[in-house]
C-alpha positions as CSV (number, residue, x, y, z in Angstrom):
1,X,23.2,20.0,-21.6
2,X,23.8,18.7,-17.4
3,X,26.6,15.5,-18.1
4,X,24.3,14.2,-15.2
5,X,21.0,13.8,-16.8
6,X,23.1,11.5,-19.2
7,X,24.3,9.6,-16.2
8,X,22.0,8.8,-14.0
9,X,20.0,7.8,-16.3
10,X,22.6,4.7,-16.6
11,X,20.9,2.7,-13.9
12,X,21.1,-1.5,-13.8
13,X,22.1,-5.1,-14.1
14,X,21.5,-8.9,-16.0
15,X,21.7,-12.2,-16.6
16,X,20.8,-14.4,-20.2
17,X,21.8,-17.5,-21.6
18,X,23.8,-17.5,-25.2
19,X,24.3,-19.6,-28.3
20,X,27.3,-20.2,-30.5
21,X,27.1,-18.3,-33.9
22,X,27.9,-20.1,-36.8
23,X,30.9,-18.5,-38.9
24,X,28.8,-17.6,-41.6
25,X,26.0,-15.8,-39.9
26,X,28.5,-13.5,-38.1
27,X,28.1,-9.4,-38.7
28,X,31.3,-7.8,-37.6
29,X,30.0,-5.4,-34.9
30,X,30.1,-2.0,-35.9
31,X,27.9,-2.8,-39.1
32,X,25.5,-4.2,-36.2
33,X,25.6,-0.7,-34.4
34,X,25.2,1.0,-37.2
35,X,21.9,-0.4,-37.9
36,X,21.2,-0.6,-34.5
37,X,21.5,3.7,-34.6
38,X,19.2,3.4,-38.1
39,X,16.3,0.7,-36.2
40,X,16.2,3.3,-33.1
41,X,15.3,5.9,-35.3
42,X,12.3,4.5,-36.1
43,X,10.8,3.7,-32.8
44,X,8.1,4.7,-32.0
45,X,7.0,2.9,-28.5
46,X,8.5,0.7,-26.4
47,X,7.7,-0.8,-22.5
48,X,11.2,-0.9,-20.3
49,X,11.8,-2.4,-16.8
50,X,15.1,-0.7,-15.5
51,X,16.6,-2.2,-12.1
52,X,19.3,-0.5,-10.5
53,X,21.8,-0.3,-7.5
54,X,23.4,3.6,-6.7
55,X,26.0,5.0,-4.4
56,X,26.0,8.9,-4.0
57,X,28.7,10.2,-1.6
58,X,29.2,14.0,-1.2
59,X,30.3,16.5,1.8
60,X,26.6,16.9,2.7
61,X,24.9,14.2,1.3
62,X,24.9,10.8,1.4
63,X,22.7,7.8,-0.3
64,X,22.5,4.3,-1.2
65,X,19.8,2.6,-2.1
66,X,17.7,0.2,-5.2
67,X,15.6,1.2,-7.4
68,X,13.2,-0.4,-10.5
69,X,11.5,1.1,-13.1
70,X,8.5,-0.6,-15.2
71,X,6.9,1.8,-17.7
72,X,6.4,2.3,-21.4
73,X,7.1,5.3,-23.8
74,X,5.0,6.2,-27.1
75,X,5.7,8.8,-29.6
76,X,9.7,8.3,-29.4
77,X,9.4,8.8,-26.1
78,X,7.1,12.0,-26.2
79,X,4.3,10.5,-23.9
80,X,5.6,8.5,-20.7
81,X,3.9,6.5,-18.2
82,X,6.0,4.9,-15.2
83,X,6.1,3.0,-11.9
84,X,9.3,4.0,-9.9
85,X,10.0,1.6,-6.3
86,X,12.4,3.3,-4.3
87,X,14.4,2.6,-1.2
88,X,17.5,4.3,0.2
89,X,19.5,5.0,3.2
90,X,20.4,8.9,3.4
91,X,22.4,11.3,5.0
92,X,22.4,14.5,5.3
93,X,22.5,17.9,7.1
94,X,19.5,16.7,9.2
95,X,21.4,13.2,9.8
96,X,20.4,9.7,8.4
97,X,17.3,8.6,8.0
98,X,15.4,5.7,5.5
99,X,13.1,6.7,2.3
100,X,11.0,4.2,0.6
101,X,8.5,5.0,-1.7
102,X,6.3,4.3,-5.0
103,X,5.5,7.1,-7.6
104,X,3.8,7.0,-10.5
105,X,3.8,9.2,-12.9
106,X,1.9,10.0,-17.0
107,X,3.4,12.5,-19.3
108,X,1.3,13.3,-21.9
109,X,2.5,16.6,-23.4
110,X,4.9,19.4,-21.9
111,X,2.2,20.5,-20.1
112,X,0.1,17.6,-19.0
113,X,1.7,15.7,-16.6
114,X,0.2,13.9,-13.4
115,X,1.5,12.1,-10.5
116,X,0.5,9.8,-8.1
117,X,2.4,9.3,-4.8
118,X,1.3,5.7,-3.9
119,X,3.4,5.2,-0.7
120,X,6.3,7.9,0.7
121,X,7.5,6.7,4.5
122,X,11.0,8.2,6.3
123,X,12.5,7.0,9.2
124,X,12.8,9.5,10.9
125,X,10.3,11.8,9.4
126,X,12.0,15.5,8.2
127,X,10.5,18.3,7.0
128,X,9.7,17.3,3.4
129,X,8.5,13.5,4.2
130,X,6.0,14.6,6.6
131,X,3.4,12.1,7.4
132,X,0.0,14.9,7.6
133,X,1.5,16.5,4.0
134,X,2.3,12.7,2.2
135,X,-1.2,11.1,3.8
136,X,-3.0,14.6,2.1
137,X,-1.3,13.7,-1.3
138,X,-1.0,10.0,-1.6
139,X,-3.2,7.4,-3.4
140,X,-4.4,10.3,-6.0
141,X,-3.3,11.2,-9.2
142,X,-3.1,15.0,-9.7
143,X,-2.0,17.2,-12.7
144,X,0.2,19.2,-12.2
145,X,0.4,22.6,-12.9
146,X,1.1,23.7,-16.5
147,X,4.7,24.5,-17.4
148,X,5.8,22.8,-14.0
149,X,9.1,20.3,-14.5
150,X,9.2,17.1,-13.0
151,X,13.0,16.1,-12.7
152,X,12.3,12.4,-12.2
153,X,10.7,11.7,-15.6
154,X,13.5,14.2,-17.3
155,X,16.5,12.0,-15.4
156,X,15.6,8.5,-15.3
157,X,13.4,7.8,-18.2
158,X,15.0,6.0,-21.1
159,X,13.8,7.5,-24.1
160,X,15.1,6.3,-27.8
161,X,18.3,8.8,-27.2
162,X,19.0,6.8,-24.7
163,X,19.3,3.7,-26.9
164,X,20.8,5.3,-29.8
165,X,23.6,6.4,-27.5
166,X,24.2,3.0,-26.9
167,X,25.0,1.8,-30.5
168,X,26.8,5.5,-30.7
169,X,29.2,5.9,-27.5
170,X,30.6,2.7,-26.5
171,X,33.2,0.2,-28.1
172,X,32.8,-3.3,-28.1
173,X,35.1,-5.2,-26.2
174,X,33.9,-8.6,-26.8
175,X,31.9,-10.3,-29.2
176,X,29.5,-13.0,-27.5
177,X,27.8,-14.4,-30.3
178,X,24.1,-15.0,-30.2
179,X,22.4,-15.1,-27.0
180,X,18.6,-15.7,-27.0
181,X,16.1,-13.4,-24.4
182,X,12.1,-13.6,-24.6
183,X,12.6,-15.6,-27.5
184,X,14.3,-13.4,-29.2
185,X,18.0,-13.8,-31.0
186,X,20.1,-10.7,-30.2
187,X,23.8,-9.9,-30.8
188,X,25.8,-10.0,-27.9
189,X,28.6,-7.7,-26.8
190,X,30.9,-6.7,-24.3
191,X,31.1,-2.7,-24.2
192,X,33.2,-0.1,-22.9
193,X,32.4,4.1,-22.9
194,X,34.1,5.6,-25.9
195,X,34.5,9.2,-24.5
196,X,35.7,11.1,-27.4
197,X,32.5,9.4,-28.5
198,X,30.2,10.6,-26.3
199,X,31.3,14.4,-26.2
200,X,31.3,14.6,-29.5
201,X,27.6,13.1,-29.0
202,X,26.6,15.0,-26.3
203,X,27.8,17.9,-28.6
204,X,25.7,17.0,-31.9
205,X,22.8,17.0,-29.1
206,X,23.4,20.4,-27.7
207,X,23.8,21.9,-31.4
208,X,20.6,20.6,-32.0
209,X,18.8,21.7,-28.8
210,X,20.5,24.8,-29.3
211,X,22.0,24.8,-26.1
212,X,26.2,26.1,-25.3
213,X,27.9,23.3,-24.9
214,X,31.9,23.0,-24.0
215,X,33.7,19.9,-25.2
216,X,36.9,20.9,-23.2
217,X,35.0,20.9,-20.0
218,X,33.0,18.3,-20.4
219,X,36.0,16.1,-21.4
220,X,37.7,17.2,-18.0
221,X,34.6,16.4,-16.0
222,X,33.8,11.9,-17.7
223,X,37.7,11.8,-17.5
224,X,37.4,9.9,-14.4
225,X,34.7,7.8,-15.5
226,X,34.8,3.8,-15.7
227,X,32.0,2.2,-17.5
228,X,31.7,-1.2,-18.7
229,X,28.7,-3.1,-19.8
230,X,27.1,-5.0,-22.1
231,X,24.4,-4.7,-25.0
232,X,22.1,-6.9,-26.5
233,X,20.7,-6.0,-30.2
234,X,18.2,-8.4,-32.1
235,X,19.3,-9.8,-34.8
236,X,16.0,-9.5,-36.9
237,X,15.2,-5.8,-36.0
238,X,18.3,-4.0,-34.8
239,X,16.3,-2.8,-31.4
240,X,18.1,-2.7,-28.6
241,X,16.6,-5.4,-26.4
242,X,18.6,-4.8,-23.1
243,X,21.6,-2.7,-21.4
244,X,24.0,-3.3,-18.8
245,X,26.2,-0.9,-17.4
246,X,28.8,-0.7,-14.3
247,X,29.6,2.7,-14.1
248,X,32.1,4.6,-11.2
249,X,33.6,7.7,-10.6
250,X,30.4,9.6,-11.7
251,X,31.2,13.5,-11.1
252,X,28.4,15.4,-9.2
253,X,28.3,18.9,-8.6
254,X,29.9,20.2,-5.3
255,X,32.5,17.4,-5.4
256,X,30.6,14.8,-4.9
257,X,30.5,11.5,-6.7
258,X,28.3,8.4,-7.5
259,X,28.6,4.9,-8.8
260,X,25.4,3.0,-10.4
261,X,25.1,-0.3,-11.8
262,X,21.7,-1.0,-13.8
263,X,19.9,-3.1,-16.6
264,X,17.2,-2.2,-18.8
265,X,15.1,-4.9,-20.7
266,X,12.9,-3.1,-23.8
267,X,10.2,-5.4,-24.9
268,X,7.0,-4.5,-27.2
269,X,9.1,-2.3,-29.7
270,X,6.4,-0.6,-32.1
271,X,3.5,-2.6,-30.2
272,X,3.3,-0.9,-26.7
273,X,0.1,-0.2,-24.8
274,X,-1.2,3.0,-25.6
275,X,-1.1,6.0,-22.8
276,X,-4.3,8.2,-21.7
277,X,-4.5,10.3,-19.2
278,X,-5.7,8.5,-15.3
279,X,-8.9,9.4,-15.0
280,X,-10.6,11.7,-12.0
281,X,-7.5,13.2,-11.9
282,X,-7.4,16.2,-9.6
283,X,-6.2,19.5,-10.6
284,X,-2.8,20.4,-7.8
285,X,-2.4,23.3,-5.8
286,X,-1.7,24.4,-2.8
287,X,-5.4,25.0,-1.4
288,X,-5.4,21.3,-0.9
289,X,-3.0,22.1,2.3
290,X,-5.1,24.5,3.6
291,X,-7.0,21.6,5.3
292,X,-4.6,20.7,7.3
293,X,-4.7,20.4,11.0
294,X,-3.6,22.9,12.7
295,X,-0.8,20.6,15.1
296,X,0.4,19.6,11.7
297,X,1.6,22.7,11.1
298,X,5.0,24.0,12.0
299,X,5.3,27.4,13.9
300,X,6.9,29.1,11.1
301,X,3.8,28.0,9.0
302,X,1.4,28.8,11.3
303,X,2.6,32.4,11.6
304,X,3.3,32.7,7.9
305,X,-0.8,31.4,7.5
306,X,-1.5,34.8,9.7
307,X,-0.2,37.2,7.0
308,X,-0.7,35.6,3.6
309,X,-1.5,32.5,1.7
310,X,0.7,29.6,1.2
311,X,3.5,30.4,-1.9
312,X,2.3,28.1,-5.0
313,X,6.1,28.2,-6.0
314,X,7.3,26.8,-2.3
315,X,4.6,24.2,-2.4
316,X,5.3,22.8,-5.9
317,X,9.2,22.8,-5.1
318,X,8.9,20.6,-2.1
319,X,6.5,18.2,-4.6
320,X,9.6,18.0,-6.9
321,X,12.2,17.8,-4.4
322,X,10.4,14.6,-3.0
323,X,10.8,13.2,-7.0
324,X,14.3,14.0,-7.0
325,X,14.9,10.8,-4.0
């Protein structure tokens, strides 16, 4: 299991108003996360609206940048549906330049899962952000082929794991009492990443996806980590309401490293909207760039037209690559 799908999707940040807790309502606070790890196991949907701020430095590439998140999850987190606003300032081997965009994307199984590209702009425009190739997808939802990945719903969507690592991995720092959001009265804390917690986590997970998993290395690689945050569980339900997390010193892979600071607020637990496939959705692939201009070509493409059709597999990995920003 990648430490970084873990990571990024760690994402936001918060603000709520709080009550003093009278002496004999008070539940010491690992008997709260312990029914907080029992309540997640039986949700089943949930709608989310993640915020978050990120910093990714590396030798050859560079971002910062916001980004929010409003979407829902049913069956534990099976089926997705979300909205994803983008913006960042990048660098990298082709110099700086500005992405902002909107995506949408439904996940209904595995193998049904459409997108939408509502709005994808660069300043300057590259290779991948081309204006002919975004205008020819944009504004239409498309399934995409069956068996084809989509990174951005495996990173950055907060599925019940997600919130049963909460009451799992961290330490509470700090009890706040009772704070009040939507309505709602929700135990309060200050938290901090337990790591021997969390590989031992990230462990149980890999043993159960079957997946190798090395505790040693994956020790070495959070031990520079620093996360704090703070958690917010009801007091009637045991749901987790919302997360906060500061979290530096994120290691990436060629050296590189990242620091994110996000919130998520979870509303609708067991009562979300249900999720159906858009409708007149097209069916991708890549004869829908064969209508392309001519001058919108590049050379290379124009003489690789002359002795074959375009590669399904290039066209599909410049589709994800633009869900990876």
């Amino acid at each position: 299991m990648k430490l970084n799908r873990l990571t990024i999707l760690l994402i936001l940040a918060l603000a709520a108003c709080g009550s003093q807790v009278t002496p004999e309502n008070v539940i010491p606070p690992e008997e709260v996360l312990q029914r907080a790890t029992r309540a997640v196991q039986k949700l089943d949907s949930a709608q989310y609206v993640a915020q978050s701020d990120f910093d990714i430095n590396s030798d050859k590439f560079s971002a910062v940048g916001t980004a929010r998140i409003d979407g829902m999850l049913q069956d534990a987190g099976e089926q997705l549906r979300f909205q994803l606003d983008l913006t960042a300032d990048i660098r990298g081997i082709e110099g700086p330049s500005s992405v902002a965009g909107t995506l949408e994307v439904v996940v209904i199984t595995e193998d049904e899962v459409y997108m939408n590209i509502h709005s994808l702009t660069s300043q300057p425009n590259s290779a991948i952000f081309r204006p002919e190739i975004i205008g020819m997808l944009s504004g239409k939802w498309w399934q995409l082929s069956e068996g084809d990945t989509l990174p951005v719903a495996e990173k950055i969507t907060p599925d019940p794991r997600l919130l049963q690592a909460q009451a799992q991995v961290v330490s509470v720092t700090r009890d706040r009492g009772i704070t009040t959001i939507n309505g709602r009265d929700t135990h309060h804390y200050d938290t901090t990443l337990d790591k021997e917690k969390l590989v031992s986590y990230l462990a149980a997970i890999a043993k159960e996806q079957f997946q190798e998993f090395d505790a040693a290395e994956t020790q070495a690689a959070i031990e520079d980590i620093k996360a704090s945050g703070q958690l917010w569980i009801d007091a009637e339900t045991y749901f987790v309401q919302k997360i906060a997390w500061v979290v530096q010193s994120i290691p990436l892979e060629g050296d590189g490293i990242a620091s994110v600071s996000f919130t998520i607020t979870f509303r609708n637990h067991n009562d979300a909207p249900a999720i159906i496939p858009p409708q007149n959705a097209k069916v991708f692939s890549p004869a829908v760039f064969f209508t392309l201009p001519t001058e919108a070509l590049f050379q290379e493409e124009l003489e690789y037209q002359q002795d074959t059709q375009f590669d399904e597999d290039t066209i599909l990995d410049i589709m994800q690559n633009m869900n990876t920003y």
